[in-house]
C-alpha positions as CSV (number, residue, x, y, z in Angstrom):
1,X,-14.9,-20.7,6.1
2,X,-11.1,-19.6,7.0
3,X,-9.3,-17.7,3.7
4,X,-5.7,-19.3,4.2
5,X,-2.5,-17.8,3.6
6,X,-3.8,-14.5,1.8
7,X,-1.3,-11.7,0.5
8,X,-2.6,-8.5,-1.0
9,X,-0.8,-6.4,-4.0
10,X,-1.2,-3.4,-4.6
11,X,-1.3,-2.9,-9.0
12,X,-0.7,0.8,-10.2
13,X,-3.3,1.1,-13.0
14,X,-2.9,5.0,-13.6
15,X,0.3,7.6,-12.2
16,X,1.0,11.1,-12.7
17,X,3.1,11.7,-15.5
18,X,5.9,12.7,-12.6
19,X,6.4,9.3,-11.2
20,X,9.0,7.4,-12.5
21,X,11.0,4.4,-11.5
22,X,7.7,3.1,-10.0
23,X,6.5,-1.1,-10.3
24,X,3.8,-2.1,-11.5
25,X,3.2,-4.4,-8.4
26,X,3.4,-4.2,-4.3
27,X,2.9,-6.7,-1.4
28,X,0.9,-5.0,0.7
29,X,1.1,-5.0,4.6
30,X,-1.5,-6.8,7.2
31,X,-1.9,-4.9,10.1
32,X,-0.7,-7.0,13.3
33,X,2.0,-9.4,11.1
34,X,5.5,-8.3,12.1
35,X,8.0,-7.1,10.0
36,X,11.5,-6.0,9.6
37,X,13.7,-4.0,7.4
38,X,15.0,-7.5,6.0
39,X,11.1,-8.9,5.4
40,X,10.9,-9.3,1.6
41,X,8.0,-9.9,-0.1
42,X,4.4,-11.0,1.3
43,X,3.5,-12.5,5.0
44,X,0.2,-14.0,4.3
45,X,-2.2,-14.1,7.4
46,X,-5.5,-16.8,7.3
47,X,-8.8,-14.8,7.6
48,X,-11.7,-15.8,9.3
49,X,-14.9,-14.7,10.3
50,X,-12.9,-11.3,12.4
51,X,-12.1,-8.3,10.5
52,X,-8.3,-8.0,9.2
53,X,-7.2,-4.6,8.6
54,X,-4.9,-3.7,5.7
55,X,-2.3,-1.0,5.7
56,X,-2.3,0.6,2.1
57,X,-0.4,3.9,1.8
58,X,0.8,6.3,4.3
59,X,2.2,9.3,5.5
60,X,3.7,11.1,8.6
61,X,4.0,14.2,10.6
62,X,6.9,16.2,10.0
63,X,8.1,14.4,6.9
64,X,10.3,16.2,4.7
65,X,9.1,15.3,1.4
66,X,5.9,15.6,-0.5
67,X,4.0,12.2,-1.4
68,X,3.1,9.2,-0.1
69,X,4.6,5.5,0.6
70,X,3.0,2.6,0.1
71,X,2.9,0.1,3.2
72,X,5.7,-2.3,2.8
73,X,8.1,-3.1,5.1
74,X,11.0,-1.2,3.8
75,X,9.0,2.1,4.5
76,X,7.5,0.8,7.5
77,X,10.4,0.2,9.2
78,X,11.3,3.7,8.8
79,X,13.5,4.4,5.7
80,X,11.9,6.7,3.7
81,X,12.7,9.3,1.3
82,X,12.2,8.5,-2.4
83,X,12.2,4.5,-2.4
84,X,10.7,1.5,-4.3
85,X,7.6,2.9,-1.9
86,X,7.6,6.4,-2.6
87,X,4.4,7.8,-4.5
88,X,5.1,11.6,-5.7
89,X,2.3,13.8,-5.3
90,X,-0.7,13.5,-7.8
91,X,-3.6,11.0,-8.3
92,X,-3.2,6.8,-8.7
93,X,-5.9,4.7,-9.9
94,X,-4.4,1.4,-8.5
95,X,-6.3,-2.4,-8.1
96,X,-5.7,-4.0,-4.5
97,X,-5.9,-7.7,-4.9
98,X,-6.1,-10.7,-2.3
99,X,-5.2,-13.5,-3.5
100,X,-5.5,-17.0,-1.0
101,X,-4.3,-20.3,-1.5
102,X,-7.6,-22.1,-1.1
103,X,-8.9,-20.0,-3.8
104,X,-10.4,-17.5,-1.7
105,X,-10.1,-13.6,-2.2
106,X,-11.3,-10.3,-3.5
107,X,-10.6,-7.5,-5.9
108,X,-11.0,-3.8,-5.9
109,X,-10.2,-0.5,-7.5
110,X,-9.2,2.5,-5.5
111,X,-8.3,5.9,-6.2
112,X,-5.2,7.6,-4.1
113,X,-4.3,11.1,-3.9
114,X,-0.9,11.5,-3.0
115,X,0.0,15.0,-1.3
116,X,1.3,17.9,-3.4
117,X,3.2,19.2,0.1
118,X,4.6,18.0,3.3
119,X,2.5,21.0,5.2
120,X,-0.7,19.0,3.5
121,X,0.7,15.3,4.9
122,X,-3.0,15.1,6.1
123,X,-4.0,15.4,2.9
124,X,-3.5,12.0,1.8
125,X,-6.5,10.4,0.7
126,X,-8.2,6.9,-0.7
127,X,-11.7,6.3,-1.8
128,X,-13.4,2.9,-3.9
129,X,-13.5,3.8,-7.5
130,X,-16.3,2.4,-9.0
């Protein structure tokens, strides 16, 4: 059976004591769905039986500052810097829910470790926390 119209949020559980002016909630972004600087909010996608990937957080070669960003379309359109999507360097504990509208979705809890240096963008990691 077909998950309709899913989203996925991003909830920050846990932040280093250095990030401030961060919400408690993010629309995450599907892979595949396009978006633009002026996309607000979710684009929910139907899932069927065929994988869907997520994008979660990120980071890039040759950025300037130290951190993360988390996949929304403001920082995937290519304005970063310190925005609503900027995660300083440190460890999150974060929930990733998917909610659907025909009651269909999933639940999990991740930890993220943002990195402490742009030389160390590779850094970036996410792993299940049980």
């Amino acid at each position: 059976m077909t998950a309709t119209r899913c989203v996925a949020i991003l909830r920050i559980l846990r932040k280093p004591e250095n990030a401030i002016n961060i919400e408690p909630e993010y629309s995450l972004h599907w892979a595949g769905v396009d978006y633009t600087l002026q996309t607000t909010g979710a684009e929910p996608v139907d899932i069927g039986p065929e994988p869907r990937r997520l994008d979660v957080v990120f980071t890039h070669q040759g950025q300037t500052d130290s951190g993360c960003w988390i996949a929304m379309p403001i920082a995937l359109s290519g304005i970063l810097g310190m925005n609503q999507a900027y995660l300083p360097p440190g460890e999150y504990k974060v929930e990733i829910q998917v909610r659907c509208s025909n009651g269909k979705g999933d639940k999990a809890k991740f930890k993220i470790i943002s990195p402490a240096s742009p030389a160390t963008w590779e850094s970036l990691d996410i792993n299940q926390d049980p």
